[in-house]
VOGU-3710 file (C-alpha; in Angstrom, 3 decimals, decimal comma):
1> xxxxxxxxxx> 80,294/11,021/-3,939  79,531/12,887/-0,682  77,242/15,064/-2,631  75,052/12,429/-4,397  74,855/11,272/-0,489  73,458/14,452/0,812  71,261/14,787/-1,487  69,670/11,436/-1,572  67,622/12,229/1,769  67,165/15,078/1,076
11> xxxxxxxxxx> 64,791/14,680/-1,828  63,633/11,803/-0,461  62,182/14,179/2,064  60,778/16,515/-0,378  58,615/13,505/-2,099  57,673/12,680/1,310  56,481/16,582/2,171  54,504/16,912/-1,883  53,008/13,472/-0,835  51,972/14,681/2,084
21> xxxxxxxxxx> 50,364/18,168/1,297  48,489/16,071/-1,752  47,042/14,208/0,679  45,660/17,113/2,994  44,376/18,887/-0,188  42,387/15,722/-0,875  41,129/15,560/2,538  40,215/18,882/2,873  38,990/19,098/-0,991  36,332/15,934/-0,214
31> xxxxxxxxxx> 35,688/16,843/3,590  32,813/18,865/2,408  31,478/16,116/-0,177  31,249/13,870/2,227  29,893/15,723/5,160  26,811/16,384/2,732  26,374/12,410/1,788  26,865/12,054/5,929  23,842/14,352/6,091  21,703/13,049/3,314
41> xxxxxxxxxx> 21,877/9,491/4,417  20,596/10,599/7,961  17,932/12,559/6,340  15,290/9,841/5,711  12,136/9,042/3,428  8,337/10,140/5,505  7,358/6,707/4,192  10,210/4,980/5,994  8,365/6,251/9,613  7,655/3,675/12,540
51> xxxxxxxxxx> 4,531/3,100/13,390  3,871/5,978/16,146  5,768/8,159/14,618  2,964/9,713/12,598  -0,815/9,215/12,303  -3,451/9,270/8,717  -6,600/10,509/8,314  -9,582/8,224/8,159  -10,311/7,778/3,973  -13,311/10,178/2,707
61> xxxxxxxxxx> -15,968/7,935/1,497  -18,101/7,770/-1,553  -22,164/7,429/-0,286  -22,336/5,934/-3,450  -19,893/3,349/-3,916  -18,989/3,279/-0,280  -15,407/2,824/-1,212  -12,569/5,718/-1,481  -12,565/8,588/-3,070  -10,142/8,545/-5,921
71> xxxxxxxxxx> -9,806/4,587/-5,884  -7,929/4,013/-9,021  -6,021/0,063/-9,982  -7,736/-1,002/-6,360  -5,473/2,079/-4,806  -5,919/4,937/-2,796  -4,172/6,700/-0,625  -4,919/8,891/2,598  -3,236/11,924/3,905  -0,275/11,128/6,427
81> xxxxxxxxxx> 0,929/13,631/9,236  4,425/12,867/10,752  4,598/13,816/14,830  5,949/17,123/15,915  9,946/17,309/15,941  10,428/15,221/13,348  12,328/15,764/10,198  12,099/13,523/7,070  11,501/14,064/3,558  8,178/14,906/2,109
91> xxxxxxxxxx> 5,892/13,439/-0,931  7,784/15,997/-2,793  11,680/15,250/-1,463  12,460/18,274/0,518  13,266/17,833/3,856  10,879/19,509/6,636  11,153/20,101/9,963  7,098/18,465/11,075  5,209/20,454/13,823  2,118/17,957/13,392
101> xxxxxxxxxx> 0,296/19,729/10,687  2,118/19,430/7,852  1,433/16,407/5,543  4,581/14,307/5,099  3,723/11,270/2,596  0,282/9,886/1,558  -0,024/6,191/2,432  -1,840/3,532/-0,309  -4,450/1,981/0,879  -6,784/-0,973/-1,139
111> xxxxxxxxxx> -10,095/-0,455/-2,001  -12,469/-2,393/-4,222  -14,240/-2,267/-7,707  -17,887/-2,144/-7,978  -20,289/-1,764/-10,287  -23,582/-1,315/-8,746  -24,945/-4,303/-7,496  -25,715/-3,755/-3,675  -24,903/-6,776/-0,973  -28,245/-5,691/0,840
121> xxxxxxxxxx> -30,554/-6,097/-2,089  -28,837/-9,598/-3,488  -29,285/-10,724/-0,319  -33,103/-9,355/-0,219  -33,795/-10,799/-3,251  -32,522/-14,241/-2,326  -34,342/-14,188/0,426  -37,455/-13,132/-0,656  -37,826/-13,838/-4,234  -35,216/-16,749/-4,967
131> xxxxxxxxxx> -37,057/-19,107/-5,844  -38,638/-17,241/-8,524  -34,712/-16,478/-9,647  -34,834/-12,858/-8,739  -31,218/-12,754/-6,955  -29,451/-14,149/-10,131  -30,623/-12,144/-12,222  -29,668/-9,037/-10,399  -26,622/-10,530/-10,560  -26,156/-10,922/-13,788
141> xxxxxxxxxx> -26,996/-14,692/-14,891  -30,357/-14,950/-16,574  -29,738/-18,345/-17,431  -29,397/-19,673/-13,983  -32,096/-16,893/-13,227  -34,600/-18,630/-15,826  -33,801/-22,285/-14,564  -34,985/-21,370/-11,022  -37,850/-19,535/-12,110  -38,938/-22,795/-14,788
151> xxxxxxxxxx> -37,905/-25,336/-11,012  -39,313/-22,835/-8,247  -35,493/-22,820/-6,901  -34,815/-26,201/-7,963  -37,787/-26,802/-5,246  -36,781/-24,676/-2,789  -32,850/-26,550/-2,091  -31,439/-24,136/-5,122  -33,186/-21,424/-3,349  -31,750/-22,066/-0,395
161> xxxxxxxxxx> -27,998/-22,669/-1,795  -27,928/-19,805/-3,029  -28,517/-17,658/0,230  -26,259/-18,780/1,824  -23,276/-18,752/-1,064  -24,809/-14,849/-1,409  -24,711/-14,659/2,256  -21,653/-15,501/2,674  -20,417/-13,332/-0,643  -19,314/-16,155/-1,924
171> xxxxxxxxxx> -21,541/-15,840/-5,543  -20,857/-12,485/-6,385  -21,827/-10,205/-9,532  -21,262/-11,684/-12,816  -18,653/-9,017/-13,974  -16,360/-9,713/-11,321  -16,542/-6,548/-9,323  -17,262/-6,215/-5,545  -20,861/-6,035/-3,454  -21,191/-2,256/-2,608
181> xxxxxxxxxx> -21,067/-2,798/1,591  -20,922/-0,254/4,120  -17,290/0,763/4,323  -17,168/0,311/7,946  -19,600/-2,773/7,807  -19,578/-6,526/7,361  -16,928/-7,510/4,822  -15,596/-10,767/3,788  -11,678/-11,468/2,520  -11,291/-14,575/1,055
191> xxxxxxxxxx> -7,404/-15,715/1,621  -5,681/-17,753/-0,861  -2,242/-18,991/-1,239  -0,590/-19,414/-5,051  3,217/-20,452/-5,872  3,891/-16,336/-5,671  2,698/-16,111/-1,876  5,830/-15,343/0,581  5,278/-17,911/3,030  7,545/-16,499/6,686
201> xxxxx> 8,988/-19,028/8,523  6,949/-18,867/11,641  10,185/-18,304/14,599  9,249/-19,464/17,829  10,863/-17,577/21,144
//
């Protein structure tokens, strides 16, 4: 009886000491696992900068098109140089230490489809020769074209709609693509809202 006594602690003591050294072999077995996750959370995405925290080229421009080079889907994208003493993960996922000259990430930026038709000559011809139907059929409607020519302009007040709708790149080429404009120059963005626009509640201080 004495004997069942004794030894009742005492292997209660010896589960408590295998319980124990399990749990420092899992510690010390994961320590290293998790030290790594630690460090690859910290270790953040280039794209994922702050504004100030890195600084793009200026696009190269086609003379042609006036529009990016290597616009593809309305896309293109620009070289993007993190600041010095910064470390983030590249384009290609390793993680660099930036001095300033090393390209970390290449932004997308939009850029338009054309086709062509330039916004200084529709706007020439409308001017100029509207009324004999020149500007639509640079554009790309002969029909309307032939109407105004048959009318004179529709006597002058087609004529005249239809510089300022081309004016205001409102009528634009027939095949749907963009007025080739200076890159830099006069361009118009015509907003719209649809049921798939994310409307912000505006928050007021």
């Amino acid at each position: 009886m004495a004997a069942s006594w004794a030894s009742g602690p005492a292997s209660a003591e010896a589960v408590a000491a295998r319980l124990l050294g399990l749990l420092w072999l899992v510690t010390v077995t994961t320590r290293p696992w998790a030290a790594a996750a630690a460090a690859d959370e910290e270790t953040f995405k280039c794209e994922d900068l702050k504004v100030g925290q890195y600084i793009c080229k200026d696009p190269q421009i086609n003379d042609a098109t006036q529009e990016p080079v290597n616009c593809t889907n309305y896309t293109a994208h620009v070289q993007c140089f993190p600041a010095p003493n910064i470390t983030c993960k590249d384009f290609s996922g390793n993680e660099t230490h930036f001095t300033g000259n090393e390209i970390g990430f290449y932004k997308p930026i939009s850029c338009r489809n054309v086709n062509g038709y330039s916004y200084k000559v529709a706007v020439a011809l409308s001017l100029f020769l509207g009324w004999l139907g020149a500007d639509r059929f640079y554009l790309g409607y002969p029909a309307l074209g032939l109407l105004k020519f048959c009318t004179v302009g529709f006597c002058g007040i087609g004529s005249l709609i239809d510089f300022i709708l081309i004016s205001m790149q409102i009528v634009g080429p027939s095949d749907g693509t963009s007025y080739i404009i200076d890159y830099y120059g006069t361009r118009l963005t015509r907003l719209s809202i649809t049921n798939e626009t994310f409307r912000k509640t505006q928050l007021y201080p």
